[in-house]
VOPAVEX-675051 format. One record per residue: residue in one letter; x, y, z of N, C-alpha, C in turn. Coordinates in steps of 0.02 Angstrom, whole numbers, padded with zeros to 5 digits, always signed. Example, Ala and Ser with C-alpha at 12.3 -4.5 7.8 and 13.67 -1.06 7.14 Angstrom:
2
a+00660-00284+00390+00615-00225+00390+00660-00165+00390;s+00642-00112+00354+00684-00053+00357+00645+00002+00394;
***
This chain:
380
x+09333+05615+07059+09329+05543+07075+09396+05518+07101;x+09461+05544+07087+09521+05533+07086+09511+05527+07176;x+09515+05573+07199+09522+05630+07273+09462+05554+07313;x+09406+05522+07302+09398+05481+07323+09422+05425+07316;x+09430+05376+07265+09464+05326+07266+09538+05322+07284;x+09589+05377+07308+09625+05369+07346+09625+05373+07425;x+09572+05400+07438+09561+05420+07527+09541+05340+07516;x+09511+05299+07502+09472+05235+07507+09539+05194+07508;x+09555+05190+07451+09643+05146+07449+09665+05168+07502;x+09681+05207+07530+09727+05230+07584+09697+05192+07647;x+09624+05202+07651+09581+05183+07709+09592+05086+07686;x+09578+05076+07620+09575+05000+07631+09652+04963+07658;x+09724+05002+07642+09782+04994+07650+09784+04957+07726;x+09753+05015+07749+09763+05005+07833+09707+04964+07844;x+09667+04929+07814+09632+04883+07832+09682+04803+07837;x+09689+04817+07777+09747+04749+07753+09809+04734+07768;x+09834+04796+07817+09903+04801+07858+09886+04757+07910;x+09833+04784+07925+09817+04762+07990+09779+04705+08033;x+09741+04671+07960+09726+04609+07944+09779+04573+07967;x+09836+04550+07924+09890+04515+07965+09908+04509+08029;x+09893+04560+08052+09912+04589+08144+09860+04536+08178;x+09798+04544+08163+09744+04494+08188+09762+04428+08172;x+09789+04396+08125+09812+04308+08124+09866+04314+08164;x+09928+04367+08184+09967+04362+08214+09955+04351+08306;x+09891+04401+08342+09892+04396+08388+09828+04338+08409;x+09811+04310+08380+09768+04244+08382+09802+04185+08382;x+09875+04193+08320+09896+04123+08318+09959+04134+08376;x+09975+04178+08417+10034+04185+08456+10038+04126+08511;x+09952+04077+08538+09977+04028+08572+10016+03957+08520;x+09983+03971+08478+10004+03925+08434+10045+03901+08409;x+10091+03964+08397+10160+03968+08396+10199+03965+08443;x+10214+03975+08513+10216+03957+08555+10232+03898+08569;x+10197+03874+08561+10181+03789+08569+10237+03753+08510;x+10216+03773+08458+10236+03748+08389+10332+03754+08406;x+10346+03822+08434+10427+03812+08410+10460+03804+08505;x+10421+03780+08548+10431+03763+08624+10468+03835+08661;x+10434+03869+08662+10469+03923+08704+10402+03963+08749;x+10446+04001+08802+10414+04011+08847+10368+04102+08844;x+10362+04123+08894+10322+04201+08867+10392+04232+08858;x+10468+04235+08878+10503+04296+08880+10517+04259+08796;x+10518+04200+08776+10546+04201+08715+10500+04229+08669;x+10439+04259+08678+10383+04280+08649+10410+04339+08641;x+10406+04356+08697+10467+04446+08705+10511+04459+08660;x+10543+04388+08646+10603+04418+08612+10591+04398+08528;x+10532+04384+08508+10516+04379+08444+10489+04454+08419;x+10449+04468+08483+10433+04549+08463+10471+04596+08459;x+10539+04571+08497+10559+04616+08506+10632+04641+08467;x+10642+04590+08421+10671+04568+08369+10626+04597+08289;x+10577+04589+08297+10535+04636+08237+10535+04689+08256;x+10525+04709+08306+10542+04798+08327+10597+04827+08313;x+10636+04790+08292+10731+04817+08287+10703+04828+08227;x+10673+04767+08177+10696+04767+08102+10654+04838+08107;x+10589+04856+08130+10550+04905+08106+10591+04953+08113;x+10609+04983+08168+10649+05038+08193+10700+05050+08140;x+10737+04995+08124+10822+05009+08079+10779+05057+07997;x+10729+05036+07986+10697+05022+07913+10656+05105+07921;x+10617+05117+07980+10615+05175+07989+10652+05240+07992;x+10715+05218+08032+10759+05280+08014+10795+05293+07959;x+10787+05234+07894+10780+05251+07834+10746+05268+07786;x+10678+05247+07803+10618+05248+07762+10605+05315+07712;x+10621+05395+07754+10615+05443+07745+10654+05436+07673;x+10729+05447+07676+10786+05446+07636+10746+05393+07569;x+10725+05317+07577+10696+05282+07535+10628+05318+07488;x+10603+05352+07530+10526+05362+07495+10515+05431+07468;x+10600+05476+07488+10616+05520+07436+10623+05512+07372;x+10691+05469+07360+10715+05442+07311+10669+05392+07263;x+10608+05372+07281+10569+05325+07236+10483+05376+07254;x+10443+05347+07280+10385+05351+07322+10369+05304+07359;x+10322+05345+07409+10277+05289+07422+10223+05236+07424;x+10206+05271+07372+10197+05218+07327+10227+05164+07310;x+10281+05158+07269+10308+05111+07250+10326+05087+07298;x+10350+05117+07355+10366+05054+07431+10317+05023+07449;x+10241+05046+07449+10192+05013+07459+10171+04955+07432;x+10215+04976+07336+10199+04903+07300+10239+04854+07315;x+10291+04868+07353+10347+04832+07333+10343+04789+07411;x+10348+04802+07461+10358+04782+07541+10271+04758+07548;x+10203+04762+07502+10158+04716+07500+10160+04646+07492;x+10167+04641+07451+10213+04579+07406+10250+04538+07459;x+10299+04578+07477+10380+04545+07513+10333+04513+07600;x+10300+04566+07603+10295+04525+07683+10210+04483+07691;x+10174+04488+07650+10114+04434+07640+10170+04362+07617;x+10186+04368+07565+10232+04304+07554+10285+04264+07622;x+10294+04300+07660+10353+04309+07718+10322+04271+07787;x+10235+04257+07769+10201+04242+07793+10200+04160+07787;x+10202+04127+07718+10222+04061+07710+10284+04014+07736;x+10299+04028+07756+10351+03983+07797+10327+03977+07892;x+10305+04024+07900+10291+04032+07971+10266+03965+07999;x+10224+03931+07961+10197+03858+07995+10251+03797+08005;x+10308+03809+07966+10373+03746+07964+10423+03785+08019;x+10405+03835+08047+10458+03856+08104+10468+03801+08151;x+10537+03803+08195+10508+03748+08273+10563+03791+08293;x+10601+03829+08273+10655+03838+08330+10659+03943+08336;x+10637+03946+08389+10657+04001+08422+10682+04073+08381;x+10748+04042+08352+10797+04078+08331+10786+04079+08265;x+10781+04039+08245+10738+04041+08157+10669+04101+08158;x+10628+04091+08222+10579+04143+08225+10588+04214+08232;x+10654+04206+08282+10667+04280+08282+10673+04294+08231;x+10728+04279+08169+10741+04305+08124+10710+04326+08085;x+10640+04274+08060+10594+04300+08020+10554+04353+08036;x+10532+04383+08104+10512+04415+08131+10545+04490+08113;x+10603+04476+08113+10683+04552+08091+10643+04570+08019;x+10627+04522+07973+10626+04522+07942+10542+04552+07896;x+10500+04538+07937+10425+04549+07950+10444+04641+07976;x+10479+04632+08010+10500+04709+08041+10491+04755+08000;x+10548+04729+07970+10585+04769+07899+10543+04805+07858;x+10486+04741+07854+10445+04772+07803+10390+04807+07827;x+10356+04796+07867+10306+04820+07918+10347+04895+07915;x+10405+04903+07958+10420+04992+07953+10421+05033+07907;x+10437+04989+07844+10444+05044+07793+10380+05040+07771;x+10341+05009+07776+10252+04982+07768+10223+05065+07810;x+10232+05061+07855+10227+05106+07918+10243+05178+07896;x+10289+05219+07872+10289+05268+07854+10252+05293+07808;x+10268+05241+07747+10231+05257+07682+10153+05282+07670;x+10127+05232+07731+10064+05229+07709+10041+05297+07777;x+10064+05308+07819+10046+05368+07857+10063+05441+07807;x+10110+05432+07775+10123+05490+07738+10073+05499+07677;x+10056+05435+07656+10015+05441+07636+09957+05488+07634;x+09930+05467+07721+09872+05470+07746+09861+05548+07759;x+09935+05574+07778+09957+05638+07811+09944+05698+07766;x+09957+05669+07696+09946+05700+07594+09899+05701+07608;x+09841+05658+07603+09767+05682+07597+09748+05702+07655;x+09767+05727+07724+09742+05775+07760+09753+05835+07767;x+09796+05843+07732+09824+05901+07720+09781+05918+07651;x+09772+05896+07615+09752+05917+07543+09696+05930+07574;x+09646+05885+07607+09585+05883+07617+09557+05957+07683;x+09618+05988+07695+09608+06014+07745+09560+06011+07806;x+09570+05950+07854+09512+05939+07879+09564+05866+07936;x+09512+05836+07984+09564+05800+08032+09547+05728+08003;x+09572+05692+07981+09555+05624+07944+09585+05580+07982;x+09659+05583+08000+09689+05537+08047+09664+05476+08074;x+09612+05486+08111+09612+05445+08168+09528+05408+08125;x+09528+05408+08085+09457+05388+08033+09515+05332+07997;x+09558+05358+07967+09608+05310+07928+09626+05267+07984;x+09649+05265+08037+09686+05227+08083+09607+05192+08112;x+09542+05190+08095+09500+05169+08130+09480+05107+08079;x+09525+05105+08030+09527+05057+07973+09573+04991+07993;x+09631+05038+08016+09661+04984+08054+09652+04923+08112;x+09608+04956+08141+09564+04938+08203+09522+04872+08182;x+09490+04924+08110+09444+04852+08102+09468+04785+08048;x+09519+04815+08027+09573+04747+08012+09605+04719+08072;x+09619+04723+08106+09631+04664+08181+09576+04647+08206;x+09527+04689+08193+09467+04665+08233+09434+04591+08176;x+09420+04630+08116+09392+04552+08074+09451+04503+08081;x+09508+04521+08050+09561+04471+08059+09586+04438+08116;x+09567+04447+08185+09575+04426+08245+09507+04368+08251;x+09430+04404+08218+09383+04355+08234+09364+04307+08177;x+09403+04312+08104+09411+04250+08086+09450+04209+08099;x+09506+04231+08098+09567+04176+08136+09547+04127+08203;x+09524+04190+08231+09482+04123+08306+09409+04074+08298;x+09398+04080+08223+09322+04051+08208+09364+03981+08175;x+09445+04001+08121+09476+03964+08119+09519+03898+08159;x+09526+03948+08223+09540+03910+08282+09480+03879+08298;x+09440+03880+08331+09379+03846+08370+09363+03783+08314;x+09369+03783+08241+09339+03741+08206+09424+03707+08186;x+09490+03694+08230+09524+03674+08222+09558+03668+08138;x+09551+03708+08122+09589+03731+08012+09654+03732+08043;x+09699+03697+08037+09782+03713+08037+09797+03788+08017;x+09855+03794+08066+09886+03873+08044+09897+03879+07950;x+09948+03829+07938+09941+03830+07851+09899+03838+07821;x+09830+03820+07820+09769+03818+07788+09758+03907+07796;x+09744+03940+07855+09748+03965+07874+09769+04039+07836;x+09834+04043+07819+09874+04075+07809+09877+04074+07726;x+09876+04017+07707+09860+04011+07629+09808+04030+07600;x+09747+04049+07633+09669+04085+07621+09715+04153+07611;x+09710+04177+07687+09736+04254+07685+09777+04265+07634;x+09832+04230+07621+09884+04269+07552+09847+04248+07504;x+09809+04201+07486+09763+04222+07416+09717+04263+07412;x+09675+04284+07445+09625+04355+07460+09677+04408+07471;x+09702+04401+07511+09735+04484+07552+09792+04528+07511;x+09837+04478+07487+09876+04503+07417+09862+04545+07377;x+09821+04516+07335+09805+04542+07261+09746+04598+07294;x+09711+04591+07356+09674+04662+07390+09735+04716+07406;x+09762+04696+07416+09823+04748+07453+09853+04777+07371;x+09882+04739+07335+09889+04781+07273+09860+04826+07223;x+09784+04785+07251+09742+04809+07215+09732+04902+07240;x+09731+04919+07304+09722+04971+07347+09801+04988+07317;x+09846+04965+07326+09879+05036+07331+09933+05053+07234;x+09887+05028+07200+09874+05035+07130+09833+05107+07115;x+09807+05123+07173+09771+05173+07174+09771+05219+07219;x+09827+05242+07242+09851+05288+07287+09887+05354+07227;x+09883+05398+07254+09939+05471+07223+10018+05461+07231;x+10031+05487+07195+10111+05494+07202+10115+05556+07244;x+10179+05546+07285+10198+05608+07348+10207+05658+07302;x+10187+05708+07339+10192+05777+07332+10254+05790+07376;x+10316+05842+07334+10378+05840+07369+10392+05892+07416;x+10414+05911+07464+10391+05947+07524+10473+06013+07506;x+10454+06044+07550+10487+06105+07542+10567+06084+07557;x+10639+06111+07502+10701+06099+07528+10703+06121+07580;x+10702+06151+07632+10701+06194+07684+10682+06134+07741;x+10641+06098+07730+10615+06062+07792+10665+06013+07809;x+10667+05980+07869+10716+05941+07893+10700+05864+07874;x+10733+05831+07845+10729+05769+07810+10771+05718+07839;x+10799+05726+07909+10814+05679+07956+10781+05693+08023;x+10783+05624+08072+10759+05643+08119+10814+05662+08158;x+10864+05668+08142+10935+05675+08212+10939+05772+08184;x+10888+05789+08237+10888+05870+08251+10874+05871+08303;x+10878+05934+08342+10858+05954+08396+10775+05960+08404;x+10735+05898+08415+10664+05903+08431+10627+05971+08472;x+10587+05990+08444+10567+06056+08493+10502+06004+08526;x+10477+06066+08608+10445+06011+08654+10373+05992+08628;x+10370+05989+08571+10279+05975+08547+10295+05896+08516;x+10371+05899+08467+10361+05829+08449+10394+05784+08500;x+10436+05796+08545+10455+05765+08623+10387+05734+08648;x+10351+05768+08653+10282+05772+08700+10216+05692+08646;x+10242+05736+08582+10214+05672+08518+10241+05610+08551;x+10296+05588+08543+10336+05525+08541+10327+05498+08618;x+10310+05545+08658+10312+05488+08728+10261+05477+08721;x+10161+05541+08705+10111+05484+08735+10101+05440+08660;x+10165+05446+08627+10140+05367+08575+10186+05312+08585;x+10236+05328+08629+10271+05279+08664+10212+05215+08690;x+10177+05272+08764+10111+05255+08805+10077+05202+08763;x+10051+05243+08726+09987+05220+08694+09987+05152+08649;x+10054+05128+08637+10086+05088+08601+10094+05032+08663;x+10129+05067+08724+10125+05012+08758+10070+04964+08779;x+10000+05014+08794+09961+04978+08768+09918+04938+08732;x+09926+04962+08695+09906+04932+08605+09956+04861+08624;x+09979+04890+08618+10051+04799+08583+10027+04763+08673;x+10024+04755+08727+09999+04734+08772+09929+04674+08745;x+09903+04720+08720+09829+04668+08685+09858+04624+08628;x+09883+04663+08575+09889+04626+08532+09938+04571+08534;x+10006+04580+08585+10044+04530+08611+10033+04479+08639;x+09983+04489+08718+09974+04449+08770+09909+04455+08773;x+09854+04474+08729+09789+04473+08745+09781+04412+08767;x+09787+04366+08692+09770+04288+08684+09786+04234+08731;x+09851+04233+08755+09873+04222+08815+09836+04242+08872;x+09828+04299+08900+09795+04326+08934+09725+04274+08960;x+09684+04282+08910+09638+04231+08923+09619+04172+08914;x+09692+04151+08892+09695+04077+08870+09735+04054+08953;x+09768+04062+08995+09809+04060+09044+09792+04087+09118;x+09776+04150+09098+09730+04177+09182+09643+04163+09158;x+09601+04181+09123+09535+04173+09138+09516+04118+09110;x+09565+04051+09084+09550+03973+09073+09494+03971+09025;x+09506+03999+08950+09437+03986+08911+09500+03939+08846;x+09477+03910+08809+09499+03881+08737+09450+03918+08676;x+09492+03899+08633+09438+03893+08557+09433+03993+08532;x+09382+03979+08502+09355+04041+08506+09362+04092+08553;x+09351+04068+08622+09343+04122+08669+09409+04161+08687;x+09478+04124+08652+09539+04154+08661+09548+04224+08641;x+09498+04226+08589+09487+04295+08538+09448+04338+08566;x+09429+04334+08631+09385+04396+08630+09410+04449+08668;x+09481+04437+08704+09499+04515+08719+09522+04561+08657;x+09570+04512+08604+09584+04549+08532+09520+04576+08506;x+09461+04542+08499+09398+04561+08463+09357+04643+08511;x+09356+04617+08550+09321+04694+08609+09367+04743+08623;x+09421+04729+08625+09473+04781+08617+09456+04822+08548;x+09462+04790+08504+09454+04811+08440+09399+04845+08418;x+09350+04827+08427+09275+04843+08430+09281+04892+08443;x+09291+04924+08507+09279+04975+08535+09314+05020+08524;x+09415+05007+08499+09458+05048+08493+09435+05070+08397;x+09382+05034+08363+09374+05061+08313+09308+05107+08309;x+09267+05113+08353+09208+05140+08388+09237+05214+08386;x+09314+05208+08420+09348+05267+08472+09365+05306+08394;x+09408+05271+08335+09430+05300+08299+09401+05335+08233;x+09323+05297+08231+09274+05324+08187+09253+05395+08228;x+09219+05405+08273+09222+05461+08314+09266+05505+08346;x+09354+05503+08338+09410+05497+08393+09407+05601+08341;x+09397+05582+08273+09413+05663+08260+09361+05723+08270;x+09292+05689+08259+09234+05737+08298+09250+05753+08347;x+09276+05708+08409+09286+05745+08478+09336+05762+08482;x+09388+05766+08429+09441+05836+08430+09433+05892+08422;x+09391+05884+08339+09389+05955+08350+09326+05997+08387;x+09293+05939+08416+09233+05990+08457+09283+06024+08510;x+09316+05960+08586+09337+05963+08643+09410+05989+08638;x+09451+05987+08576+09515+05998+08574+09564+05948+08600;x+09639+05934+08560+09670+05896+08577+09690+05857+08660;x+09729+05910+08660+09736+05897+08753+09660+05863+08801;x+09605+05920+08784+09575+05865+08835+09546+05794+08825;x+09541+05787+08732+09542+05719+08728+09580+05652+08750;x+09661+05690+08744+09692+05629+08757+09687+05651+08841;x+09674+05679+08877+09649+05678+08940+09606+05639+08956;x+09564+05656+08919+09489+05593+08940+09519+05502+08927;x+09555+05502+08862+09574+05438+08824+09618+05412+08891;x+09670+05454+08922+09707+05399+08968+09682+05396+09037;x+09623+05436+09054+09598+05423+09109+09540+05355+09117;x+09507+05356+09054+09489+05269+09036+09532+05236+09017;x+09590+05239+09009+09652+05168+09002+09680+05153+09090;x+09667+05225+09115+09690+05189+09183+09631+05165+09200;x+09584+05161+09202+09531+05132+09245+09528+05056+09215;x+09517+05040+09142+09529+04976+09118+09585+04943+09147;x+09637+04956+09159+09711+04916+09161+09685+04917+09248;x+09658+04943+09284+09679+04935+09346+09598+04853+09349;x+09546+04876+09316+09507+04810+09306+09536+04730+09301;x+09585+04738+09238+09632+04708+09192+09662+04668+09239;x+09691+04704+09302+09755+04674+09362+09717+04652+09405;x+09653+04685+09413+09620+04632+09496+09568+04592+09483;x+09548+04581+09413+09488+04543+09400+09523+04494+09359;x+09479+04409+09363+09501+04372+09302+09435+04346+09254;x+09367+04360+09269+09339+04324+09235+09302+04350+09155;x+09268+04320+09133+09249+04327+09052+09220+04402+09054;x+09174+04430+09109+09139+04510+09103+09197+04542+09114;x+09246+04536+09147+09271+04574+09173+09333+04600+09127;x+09342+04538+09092+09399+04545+09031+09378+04585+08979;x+09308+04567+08943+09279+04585+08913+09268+04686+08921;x+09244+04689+08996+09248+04765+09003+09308+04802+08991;x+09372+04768+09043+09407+04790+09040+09443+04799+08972;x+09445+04754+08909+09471+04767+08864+09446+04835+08802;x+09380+04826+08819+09329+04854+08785+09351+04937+08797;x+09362+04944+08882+09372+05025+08875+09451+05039+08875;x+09498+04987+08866+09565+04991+08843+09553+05021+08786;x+09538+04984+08740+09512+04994+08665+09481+05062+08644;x+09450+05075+08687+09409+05173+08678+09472+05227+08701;x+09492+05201+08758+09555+05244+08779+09631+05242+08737;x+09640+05200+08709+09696+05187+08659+09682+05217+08610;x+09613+05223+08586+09584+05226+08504+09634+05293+08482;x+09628+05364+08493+09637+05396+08451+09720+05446+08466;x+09767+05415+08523+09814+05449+08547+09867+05436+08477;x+09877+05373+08474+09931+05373+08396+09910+05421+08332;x+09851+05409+08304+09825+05452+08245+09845+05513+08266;x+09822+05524+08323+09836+05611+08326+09894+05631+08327;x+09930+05571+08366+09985+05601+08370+10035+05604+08274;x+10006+05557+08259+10045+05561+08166+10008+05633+08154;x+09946+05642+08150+09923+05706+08103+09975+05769+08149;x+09969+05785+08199+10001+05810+08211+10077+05834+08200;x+10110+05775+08204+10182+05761+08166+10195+05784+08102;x+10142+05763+08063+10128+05760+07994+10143+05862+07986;x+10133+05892+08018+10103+05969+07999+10129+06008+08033;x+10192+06003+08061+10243+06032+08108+10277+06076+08064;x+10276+06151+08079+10315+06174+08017+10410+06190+08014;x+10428+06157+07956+10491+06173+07964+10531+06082+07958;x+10479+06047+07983+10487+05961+07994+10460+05933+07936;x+10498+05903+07871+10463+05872+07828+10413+05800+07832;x+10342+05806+07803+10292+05756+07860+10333+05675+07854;x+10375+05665+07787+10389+05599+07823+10451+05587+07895;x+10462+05640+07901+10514+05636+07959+10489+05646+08038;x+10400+05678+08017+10379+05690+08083+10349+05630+08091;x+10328+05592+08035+10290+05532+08058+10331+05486+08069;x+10398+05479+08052+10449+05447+08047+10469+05441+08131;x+10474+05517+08176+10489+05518+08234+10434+05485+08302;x+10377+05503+08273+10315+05440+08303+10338+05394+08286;x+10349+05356+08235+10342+05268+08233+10406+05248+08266;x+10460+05280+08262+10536+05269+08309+10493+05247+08363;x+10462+05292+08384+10447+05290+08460+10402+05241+08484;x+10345+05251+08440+10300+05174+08433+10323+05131+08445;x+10386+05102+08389+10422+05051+08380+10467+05032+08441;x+10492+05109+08434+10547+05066+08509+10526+05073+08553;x+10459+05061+08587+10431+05040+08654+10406+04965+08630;x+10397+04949+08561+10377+04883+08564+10452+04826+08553;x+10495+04864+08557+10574+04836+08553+10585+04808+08616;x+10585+04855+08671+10615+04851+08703+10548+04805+08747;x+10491+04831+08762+10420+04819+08820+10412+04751+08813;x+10402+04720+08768+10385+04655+08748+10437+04605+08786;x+10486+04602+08779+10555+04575+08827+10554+04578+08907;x+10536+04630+08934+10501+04649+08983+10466+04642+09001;x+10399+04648+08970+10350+04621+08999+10319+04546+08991;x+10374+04528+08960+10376+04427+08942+10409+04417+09021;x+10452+04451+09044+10503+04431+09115+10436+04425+09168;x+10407+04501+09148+10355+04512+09203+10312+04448+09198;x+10289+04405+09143+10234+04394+09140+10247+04307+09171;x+10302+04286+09153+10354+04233+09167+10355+04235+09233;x+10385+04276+09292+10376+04297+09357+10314+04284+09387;x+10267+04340+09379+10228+04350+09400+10139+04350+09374;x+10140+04308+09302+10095+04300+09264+10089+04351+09230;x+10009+04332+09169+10021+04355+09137+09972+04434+09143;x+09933+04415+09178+09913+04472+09223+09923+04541+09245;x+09987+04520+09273+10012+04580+09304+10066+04616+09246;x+10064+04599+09188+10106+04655+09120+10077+04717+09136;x+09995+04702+09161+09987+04783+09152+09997+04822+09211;x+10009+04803+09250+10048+04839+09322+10089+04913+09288;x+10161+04898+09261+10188+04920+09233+10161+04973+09195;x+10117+04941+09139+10103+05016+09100+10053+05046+09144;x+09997+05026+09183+09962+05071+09228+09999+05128+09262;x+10060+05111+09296+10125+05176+09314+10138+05210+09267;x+10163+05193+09209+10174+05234+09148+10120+05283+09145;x+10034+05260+09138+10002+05309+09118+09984+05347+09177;x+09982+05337+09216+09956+05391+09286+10032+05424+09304;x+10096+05427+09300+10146+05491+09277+10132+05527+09199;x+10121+05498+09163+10111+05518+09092+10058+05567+09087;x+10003+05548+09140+09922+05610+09169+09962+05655+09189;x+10005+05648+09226+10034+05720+09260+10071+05740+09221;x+10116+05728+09183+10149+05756+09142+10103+05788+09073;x+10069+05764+09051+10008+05794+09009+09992+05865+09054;x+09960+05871+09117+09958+05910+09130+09984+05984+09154;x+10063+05960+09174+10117+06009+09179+10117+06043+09080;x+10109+06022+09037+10152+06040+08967+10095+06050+08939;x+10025+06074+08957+09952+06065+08934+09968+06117+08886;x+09998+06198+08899+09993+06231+08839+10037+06224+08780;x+10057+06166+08790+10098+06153+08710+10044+06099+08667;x+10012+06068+08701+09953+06047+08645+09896+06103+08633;x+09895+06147+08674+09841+06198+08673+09847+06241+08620;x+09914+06253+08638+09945+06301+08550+09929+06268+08497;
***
């Protein structure tokens, strides 16, 4: 009974991580508005929590030796649901960034723990779980994106708002990871920093989760915008590229490990970015409600399962201890959402909000070719 009620905690974890993510990219016009700044200052709120994640990550490893992760799980639950109450008395910019550093902070070390977690019971379980756990995540932005906009449409203040979620979502989140295992401690021998000489399999990890991140954080950043600004809807309907994105990218991740191990790695994430280019190129020349709707929908299938794989993978590198391989994904995760967000606030400022995905559309059609030059290092 043990061996289930932790795969479930683990699975509900990433439900409730990711819950927050959904009030975050729903209430982003809101905020907006609330502390007067424009899309690059949006950029630089994200991109200011991407530092805190990143700094907190390249410690996390060193942290979740010395205690567990567990106990980081209990502890950075707590710290950043609460971290959440002040957000409605913001107005200035720079006050946001900070709290955001600070949301970072905890979110990264949030971020390791609970993949290593995830990485323990796939390994124990001998079997591909990954992208089933991460399809938990999916559907925490996905509910949490379409209550927040049911919240919006029926006008509930952000406070109201936010004070539901930390009384439900809290004491759920403790409740789950009250019931997780303690780490199992990995071999002295394995490398317990990431500053080594990467061999080309986890190189190859960290860029398409660079990619795949760029798209992900694209929706969850500028979805709301997106169709609050180019396809002119209010209310409710602001939510439905976060919601169909989601839908479908949790569709991708309930199924994302069957069609691994039927089709094998490589040609999945083959298939996965050849529907992200076809969505994003929809994304740039269409503006209306079908077209958003499609296009987000097969974003969402093509995004679904490139991060998970790329952690399980990480996770089982031999010689690389798993919190340092998962550790070297989320760097990378992270610092494309450090730096992209700033960038693609300039782009979006310029040239609307539209054309952000210009940019990563180039990213992924070199990223196809490069997949294909290095094909037998996922093949191995």
């Amino acid at each position: 009974m043990k061996k289930i009620d932790d795969i479930l905690a683990c699975r509900g974890l990433f439900f409730v991580m990711a819950f927050s993510i959904g009030l975050w990219t729903i209430r982003i016009p809101t905020i907006k508005d609330q502390i007067l700044t424009d899309y690059l200052g949006i950029g630089y709120i994200m991109a200011t929590f991407s530092i805190g994640s990143i700094i907190m990550m390249l410690l996390a490893n060193y942290i979740i030796i010395r205690t567990s992760s567990k106990f980081v799980l209990i502890f950075v639950s707590v710290v950043q649901w609460l971290l959440w109450l002040p957000v409605p008395f913001i107005n200035s910019l720079e006050t946001f960034m900070f709290l955001a550093f600070l949301f970072g902070i905890c979110f990264g070390l949030f971020e390791i723990a609970l993949n290593l977690q995830a990485s323990n019971i796939e390994i124990r379980e001998k079997k591909s779980m990954m992208t089933v756990f991460h399809s938990f995540w999916s559907l925490g932005v996905l509910i949490g994106s379409f209550l927040t906009s049911i919240f919006l449409q029926f006008e509930i203040s952000m406070l109201n708002n936010i004070l539901i979620y930390v009384i439900i979502m809290l004491p759920l989140n403790l409740w789950f990871t009250f019931k997780l295992n303690v780490d199992e401690k990995s071999s002295i021998e394995n490398k317990k920093s990431i500053f080594f000489i990467w061999p080309i399999l986890v190189i190859l990890l960290a860029v398409v989760s660079m990619a795949s991140a760029l798209s992900e954080g694209s929706v969850d950043s500028w979805g709301a915008l997106y169709m609050r600004d180019i396809v002119k809807i209010d209310g409710f309907k602001i939510g439905i590229a976060t919601i169909s994105f989601n839908i479908f990218m949790v569709i991708g991740r309930f199924y994302g490990d069957q069609f691994r191990d039927k089709i094998g790695v490589f040609n999945l994430i083959l298939c996965l970015f050849s529907l992200t280019i076809f969505s994003l190129i929809i994304l740039i020349n269409f503006n209306s409600i079908i077209s958003s709707i499609i296009g987000f929908a097969l974003l969402g299938i093509g995004t679904s399962s490139v991060i998970p794989i790329a952690y399980s993978l990480a996770g089982k590198i031999k010689g690389i201890d798993s919190g340092v391989g998962i550790a070297i994904v989320s760097v990378a995760v992270y610092g494309t959402f450090m730096g992209a967000p700033a960038a693609l606030g300039l782009v979006a400022n310029i040239y609307g909000v539209n054309n952000i995905f210009l940019p990563i559309l180039i990213v992924f059609v070199l990223l196809l070719f490069t997949m294909i030059v290095f094909k037998k290092e996922f093949k191995s």
